[in-house]
Structure formats: C-alpha cells, structure tokens
N, C-alpha and C positions, 0 to 999 in steps of 0.2 A: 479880730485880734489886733492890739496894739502895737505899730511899729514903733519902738527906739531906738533911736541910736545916741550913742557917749562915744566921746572922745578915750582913748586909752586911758589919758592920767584918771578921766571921771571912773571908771571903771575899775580902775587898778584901786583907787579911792574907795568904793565901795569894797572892794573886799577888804579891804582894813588896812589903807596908809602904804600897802606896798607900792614903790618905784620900780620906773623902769630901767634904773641903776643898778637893784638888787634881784632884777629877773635872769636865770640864767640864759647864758647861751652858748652861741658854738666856738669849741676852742680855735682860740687864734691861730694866725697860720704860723706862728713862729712855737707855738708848743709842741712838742715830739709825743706823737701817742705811743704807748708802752705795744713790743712787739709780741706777737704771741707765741709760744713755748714751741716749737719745734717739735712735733709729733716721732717717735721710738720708733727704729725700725719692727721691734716687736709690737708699739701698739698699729702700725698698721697692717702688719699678719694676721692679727688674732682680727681688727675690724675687719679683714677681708674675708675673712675662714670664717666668723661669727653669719654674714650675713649670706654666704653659701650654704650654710647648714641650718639657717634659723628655721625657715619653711617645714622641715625635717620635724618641729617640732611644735609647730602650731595644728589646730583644730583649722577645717575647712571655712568654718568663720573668721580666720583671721583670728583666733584667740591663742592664749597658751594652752597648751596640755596642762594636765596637774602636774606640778613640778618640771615641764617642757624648759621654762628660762632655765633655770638651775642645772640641769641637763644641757643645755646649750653651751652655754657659757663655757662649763668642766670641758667640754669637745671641743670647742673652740680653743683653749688654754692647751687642750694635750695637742691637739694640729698646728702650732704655733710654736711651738718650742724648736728651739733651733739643732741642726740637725751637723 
C-alpha cells in the first residue's frame, strides 16, 4: 500500500479550497457557554419513582411489556404528585 503524506493546507485543498481560518473550533475562553435549565423538583420525583418501578414492568429480557412504558410512566406521574 502507498504511504502519503500532505501538509494540511494540501489537504484541506483537496477537499475544495477550504482553510484553516474557516475550520471550526474550540470556543474561546472568554465566551460564556449557556447554563443548563435547572432540573423541577417534581422532574426529579417522578425520574426517581420512574426508575424504582420501571423493572415492574419490563419482560425478563429487559423488554417492555405490551403497553409496560405507558403504564409506567401513569404510576410514575400518580407517585409524584405532591402530597
């Protein structure tokens, strides 16, 4: 088999004219990445109730029942509600 080797710009050349001006990269350290949304007291009830009962309703293969999520989920929603 043939070894090549190209310099980047030959490369970047090949695939059609792109630069390595217009290649992206990692944001600077002066740009603020957006924070992420603060998780509901209620959506962490219902993931904690969800994954206590989900077992409840899978197939010994690790599958769903017929209709098992659908079922989960409603039991998950009524265990969640605040009291």
């Amino acid at each position: 088999m043939v070894d090549v080797r190209m310099s980047m710009e030959e490369y970047l050349a090949l695939l059609g004219g792109v630069s390595i001006d217009s290649m992206p990269s990692a944001p600077a350290d002066n740009q603020v990445m957006p924070k992420k949304k603060k998780m509901s007291a209620y959506t962490r009830r219902y993931k904690a109730n969800f994954r206590k009962i989900e077992d409840n309703y899978k197939l010994k293969s690790g599958k769903w029942m017929k209709n098992g999520f659908k079922r989960a989920v409603k039991e998950a929603h009524r265990l969640s509600e605040k009291k």
